[in-house]
Structures are given as structure tokens and as C-alpha cells.
C-alpha positions in Angstrom: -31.3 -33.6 -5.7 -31.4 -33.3 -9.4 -30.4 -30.1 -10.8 -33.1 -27.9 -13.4 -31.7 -25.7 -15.3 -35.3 -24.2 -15.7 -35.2 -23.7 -11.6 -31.9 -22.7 -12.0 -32.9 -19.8 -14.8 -36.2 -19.1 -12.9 -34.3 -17.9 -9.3 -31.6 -15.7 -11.5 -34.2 -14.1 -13.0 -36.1 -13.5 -10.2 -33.0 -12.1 -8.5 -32.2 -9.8 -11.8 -36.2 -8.9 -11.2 -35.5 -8.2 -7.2 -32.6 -5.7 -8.4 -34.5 -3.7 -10.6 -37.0 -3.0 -8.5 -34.4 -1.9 -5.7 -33.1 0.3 -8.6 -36.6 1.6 -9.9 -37.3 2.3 -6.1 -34.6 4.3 -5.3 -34.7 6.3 -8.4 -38.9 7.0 -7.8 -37.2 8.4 -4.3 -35.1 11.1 -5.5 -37.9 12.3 -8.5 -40.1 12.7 -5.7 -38.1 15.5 -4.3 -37.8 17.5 -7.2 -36.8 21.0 -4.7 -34.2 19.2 -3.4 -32.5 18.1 -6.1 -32.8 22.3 -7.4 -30.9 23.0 -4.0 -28.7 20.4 -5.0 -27.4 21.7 -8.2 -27.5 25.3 -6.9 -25.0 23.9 -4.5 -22.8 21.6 -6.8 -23.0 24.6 -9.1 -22.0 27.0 -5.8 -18.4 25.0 -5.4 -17.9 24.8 -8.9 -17.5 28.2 -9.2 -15.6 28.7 -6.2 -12.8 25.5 -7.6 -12.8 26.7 -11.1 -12.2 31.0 -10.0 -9.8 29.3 -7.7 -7.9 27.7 -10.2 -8.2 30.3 -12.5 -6.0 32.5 -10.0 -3.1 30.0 -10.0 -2.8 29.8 -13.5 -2.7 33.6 -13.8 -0.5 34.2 -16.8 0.6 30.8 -17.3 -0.5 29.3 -20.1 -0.1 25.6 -19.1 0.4 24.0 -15.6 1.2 20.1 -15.9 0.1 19.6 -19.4 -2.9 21.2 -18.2 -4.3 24.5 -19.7 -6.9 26.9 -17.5 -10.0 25.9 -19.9 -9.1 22.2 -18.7 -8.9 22.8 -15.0 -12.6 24.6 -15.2 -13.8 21.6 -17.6 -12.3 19.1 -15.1 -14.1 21.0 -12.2 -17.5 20.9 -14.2 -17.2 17.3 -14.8 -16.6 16.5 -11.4 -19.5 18.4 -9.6 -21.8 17.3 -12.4 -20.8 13.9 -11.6 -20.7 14.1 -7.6 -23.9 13.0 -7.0 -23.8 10.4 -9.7 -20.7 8.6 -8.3 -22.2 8.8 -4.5 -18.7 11.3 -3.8 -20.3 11.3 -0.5 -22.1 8.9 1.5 -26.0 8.8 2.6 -25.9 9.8 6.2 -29.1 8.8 7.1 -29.6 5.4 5.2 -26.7 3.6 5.1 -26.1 0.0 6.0 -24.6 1.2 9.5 -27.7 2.9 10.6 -29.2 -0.3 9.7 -27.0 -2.1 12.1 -27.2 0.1 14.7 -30.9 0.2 14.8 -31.5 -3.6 14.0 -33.6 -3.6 10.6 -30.4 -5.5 9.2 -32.1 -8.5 10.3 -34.6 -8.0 8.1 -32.9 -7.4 5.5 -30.5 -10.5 6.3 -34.2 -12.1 6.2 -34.9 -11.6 2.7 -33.8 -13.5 -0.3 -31.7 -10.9 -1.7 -28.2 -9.8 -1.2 -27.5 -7.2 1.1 -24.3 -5.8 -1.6 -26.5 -6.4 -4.1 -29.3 -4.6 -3.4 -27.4 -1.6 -2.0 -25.6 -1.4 -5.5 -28.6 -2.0 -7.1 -30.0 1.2 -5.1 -27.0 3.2 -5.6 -27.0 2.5 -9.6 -31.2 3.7 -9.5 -30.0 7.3 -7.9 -27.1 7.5 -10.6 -29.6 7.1 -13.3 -32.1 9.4 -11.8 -28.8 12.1 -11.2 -27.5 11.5 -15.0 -30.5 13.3 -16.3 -31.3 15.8 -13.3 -28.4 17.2 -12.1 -25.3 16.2 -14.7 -26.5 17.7 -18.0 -28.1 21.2 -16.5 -24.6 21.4 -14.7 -22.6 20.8 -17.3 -24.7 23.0 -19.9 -24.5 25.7 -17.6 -20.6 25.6 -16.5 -20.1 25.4 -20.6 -22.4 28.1 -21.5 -20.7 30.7 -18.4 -17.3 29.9 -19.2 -17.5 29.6 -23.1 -16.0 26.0 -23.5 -16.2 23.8 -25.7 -18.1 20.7 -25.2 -15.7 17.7 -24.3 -16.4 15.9 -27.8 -13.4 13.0 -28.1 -12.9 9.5 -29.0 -12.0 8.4 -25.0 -16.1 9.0 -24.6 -16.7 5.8 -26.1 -15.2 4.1 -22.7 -16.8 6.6 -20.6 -20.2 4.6 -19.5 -18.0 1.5 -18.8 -15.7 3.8 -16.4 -19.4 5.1 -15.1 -20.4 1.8 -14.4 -17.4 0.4 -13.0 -16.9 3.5 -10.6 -20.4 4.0 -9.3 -19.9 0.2 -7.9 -16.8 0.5 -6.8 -17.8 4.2 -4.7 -20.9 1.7 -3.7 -18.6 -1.1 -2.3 -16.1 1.1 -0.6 -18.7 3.0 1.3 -20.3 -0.4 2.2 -16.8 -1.9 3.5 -16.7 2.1 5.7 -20.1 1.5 6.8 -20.1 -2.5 7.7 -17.7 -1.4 10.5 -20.5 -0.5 12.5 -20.7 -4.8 13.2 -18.1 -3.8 15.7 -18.8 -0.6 17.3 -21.5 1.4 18.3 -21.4 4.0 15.2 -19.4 4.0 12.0 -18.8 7.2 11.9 -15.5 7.4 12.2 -14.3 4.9 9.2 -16.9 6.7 7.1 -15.8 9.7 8.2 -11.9 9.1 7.8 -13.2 7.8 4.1 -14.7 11.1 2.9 -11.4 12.3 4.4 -9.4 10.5 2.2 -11.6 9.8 -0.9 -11.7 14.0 -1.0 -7.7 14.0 -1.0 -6.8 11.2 -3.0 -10.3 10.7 -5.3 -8.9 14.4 -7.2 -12.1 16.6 -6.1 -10.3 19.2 -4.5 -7.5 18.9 -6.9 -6.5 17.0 -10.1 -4.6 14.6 -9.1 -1.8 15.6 -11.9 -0.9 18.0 -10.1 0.3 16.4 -6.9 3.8 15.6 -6.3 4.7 12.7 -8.1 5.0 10.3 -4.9 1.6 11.0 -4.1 0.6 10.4 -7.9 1.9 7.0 -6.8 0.0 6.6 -4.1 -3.3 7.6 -5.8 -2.4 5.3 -7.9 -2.1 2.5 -5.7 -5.5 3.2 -3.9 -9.0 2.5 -5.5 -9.8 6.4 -4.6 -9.0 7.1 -8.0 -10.8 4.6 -9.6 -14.3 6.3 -7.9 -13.8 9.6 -9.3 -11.0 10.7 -11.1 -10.9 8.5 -14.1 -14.3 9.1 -15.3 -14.4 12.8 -14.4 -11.1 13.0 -16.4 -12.3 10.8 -19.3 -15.1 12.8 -19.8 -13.2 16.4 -20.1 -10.8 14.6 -22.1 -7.5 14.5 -19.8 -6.4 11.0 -20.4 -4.7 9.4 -23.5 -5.2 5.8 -24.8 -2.7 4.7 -22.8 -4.4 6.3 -19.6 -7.7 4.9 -20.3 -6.4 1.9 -20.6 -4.8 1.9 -16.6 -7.9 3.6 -15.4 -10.4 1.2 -16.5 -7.8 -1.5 -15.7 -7.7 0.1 -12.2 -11.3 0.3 -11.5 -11.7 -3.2 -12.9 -8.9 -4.5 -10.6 -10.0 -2.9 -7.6 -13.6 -3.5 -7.5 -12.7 -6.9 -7.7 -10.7 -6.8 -4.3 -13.3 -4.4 -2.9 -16.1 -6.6 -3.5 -13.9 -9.9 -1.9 -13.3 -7.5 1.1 -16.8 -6.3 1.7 -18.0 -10.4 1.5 -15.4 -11.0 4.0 -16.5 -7.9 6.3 -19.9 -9.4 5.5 -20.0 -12.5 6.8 -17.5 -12.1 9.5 -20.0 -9.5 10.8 -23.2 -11.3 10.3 -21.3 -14.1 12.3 -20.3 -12.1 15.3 -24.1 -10.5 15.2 -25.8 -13.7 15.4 -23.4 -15.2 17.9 -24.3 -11.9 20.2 -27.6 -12.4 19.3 -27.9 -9.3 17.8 
């Protein structure tokens, strides 16, 4: 077979074409519930208020906690409810690639000449789009305007739609990996389950994650949880120095990388077994 570069360039940019109308779809989904995204942010705004009065109490009369001072906790808190939906904190219950499993429409899928990873990321970065505009800036203007802060206006934005990018994948991937368990069982609500778990803990939305003992700063650090929350919520209030944006993005680069190995191997390990069962 001779190779065409023109055939070649032709299939990519039908794939690139295949993507983006993924993305487009799943963005036209979420506009056409505008009442639910108003519950939405009358929800995010609900536990923003509850984390920030919260955090507000334990600094009392201390003027600085960690390096941190009380305006920076309720900026922090802002960011990362503004952000929530944005960076898929949570996973889709109801459409997910394990419900696809368990029902059998993953054949279909399977079927079609587009990658399963791909199209799900392609999906998850249409709703972040769609979220960016609808629920992240009336958030954030209204957590400024109630509080009286000042917007976070710093250098270390520059490198915040990078650590956007690489964070809404790497949420994407490791809910993928949680939800491709269900090639093995029945339901994968368990591993999905033990992920919100954990990505709650160690991803800093109940607290910073400077203020945890510095073992489990470690830890945190080890894990991609971090990477899928943390560093962009903190880069936009303005909590990390050059050095600090340097290990985040490092992080999130590092670990998408191992993710997205992981979820191939998941992938076609599972698609293997499925076939052989004739699933």
C-alpha cells in the first residue's frame, strides 16, 4: 500500500471534525436546560457560603493560617465552586461510559470510527465551555461583590487556561479509568464512588490542601487528585508562586500522561474480555 499524505491529512481532519461536533453537542445539551443550570449555581453558590462562613470561624482573630489570610480562604472557596462544574468535580451519574457497558450501547460506540477517550473528552471539554460562561463568572462576580474582594488580578493567570485545559482532561480520564471498571462487574459504582471519596479529600474541595499535615501534603502530592482541582483553583485566586506553578502544571502534565496510558490499557483489556464473552 502506498502511503498519501493527502489520505493521511483527510482522516485527521475528519477525526478533529468528529470531535468538535461531540464538543458542540454536548455543549447545545447543557444550554438547553437553562433552569437547571440556575439550580445549579444557587447550589454551588449554597456550599460556598457554608465553606467560606466555615472558614471564616477558624480564623477568628488570626490574621494568617499557613501563609494564608481569611480573604484568601473565601477567594480559594469561590474559585473552586465556580470551577466545580467546569472541572467535572463530580462525575455524570447517568451518562457515563459504565452505564454504557452495563446496558450494551458500548458496542455501538466501539462501532464507530471515533475513539471512545476521545470522544468522551471531547464531550467533557463542550460542557466546560458551556460552564465557563454560565456558571463560573456569575459565581465568581457574586462571591466578590458579597464579600468585598478584590478580583484575583496576577501574573500566574497567564498559565491559568493551560492548567484548565490540562485538568479538565485529566478529571475526564480519571473518571473514565473509575467508570471502565464496570468491564468487570455488574456496576461501577463502587470505584466511582470510592473516587469522589478520595478526589473530595485529596483534590482540596473541602479543604486547601496547605493546610493538611505535611505527610499528607506529600501524598497529595504524589496523586493526580491535585492536578484536577487544586492547582487551577489555586492559580486563579492567586495561592501559588512561580515555583508552584511550575510543579503544578508539571504535575498535571506528568500525570495525564500516565492516566491516559492506564485508561488505553483498561481499554483494551476490557474490550478484549467483552468480545471474548460475547458481550
Amino acid at each position: 500500500m502506498v502511503f498519501s499524505p493527502t489520505a493521511s491529512n483527510t482522516a485527521s481532519g475528519w477525526a478533529w471534525a468528529a470531535y468538535w461536533h461531540f464538543a458542540r453537542c454536548a455543549f447545545q445539551r447543557r444550554a438547553a436546560y437553562p433552569l437547571a443550570n440556575w439550580t445549579g449555581i444557587a447550589v454551588n453558590f449554597f456550599f460556598f457560603l457554608i465553606h467560606a462562613q466555615v472558614l471564616l470561624a477558624f480564623f477568628g482573630e488570626r490574621k494568617l493560617a499557613e501563609g494564608w489570610r481569611p480573604e484568601d480562604a473565601v477567594l480559594y472557596f469561590a474559585g473552586s465552586e465556580a470551577l466545580m462544574m467546569v472541572l467535572a468535580a463530580f462525575p455524570d451519574w447517568k451518562n457515563n461510559l459504565s452505564e454504557k457497558i452495563r446496558s450494551g450501547a458500548v458496542a455501538i460506540d466501539l462501532a464507530r470510527p471515533v475513539d471512545l477517550l476521545g470522544r468522551e473528552l471531547a464531550e467533557r471539554f463542550g460542557n466546560a465551555i458551556y460552564f465557563v460562561g454560565a456558571r463560573t463568572l456569575p459565581l465568581l462576580v457574586a462571591s466578590l461583590w458579597l464579600y468585598e474582594l478584590v478580583p484575583p488580578l496576577h501574573a500566574g493567570l497567564l498559565w491559568l487556561p493551560l492548567s484548565l485545559v490540562l485538568a479538565i482532561a485529566l478529571s475526564g480520564v480519571i473518571w473514565y479509568i473509575a467508570a471502565a471498571s464496570a468491564f468487570w462487574s455488574e456496576s461501577a459504582l463502587g470505584p466511582m464512588n470510592a473516587v469522589v471519596f478520595v478526589h473530595t479529600v485529596l483534590g482540596g474541595v473541602v479543604v486547601p490542601l496547605d493546610f493538611y499535615p505535611g505527610w499528607l501534603q506529600i501524598v497529595c502530592d504524589a496523586l493526580p487528585f491535585r492536578g484536577a482541582l487544586y492547582t487551577p483553583v489555586a492559580l486563579l485566586t492567586g495561592q501559588l508562586d512561580s515555583a508552584e506553578i511550575a510543579f503544578g502544571l508539571g504535575h498535571q502534565v506528568v500525570w495525564l500522561v500516565l492516566c491516559v496510558g492506564l485508561a488505553r490499557a483498561i481499554e483494551r483489556r476490557g474490550v478484549r474480555r467483552m468480545v471474548i464473552h460475547g458481550g
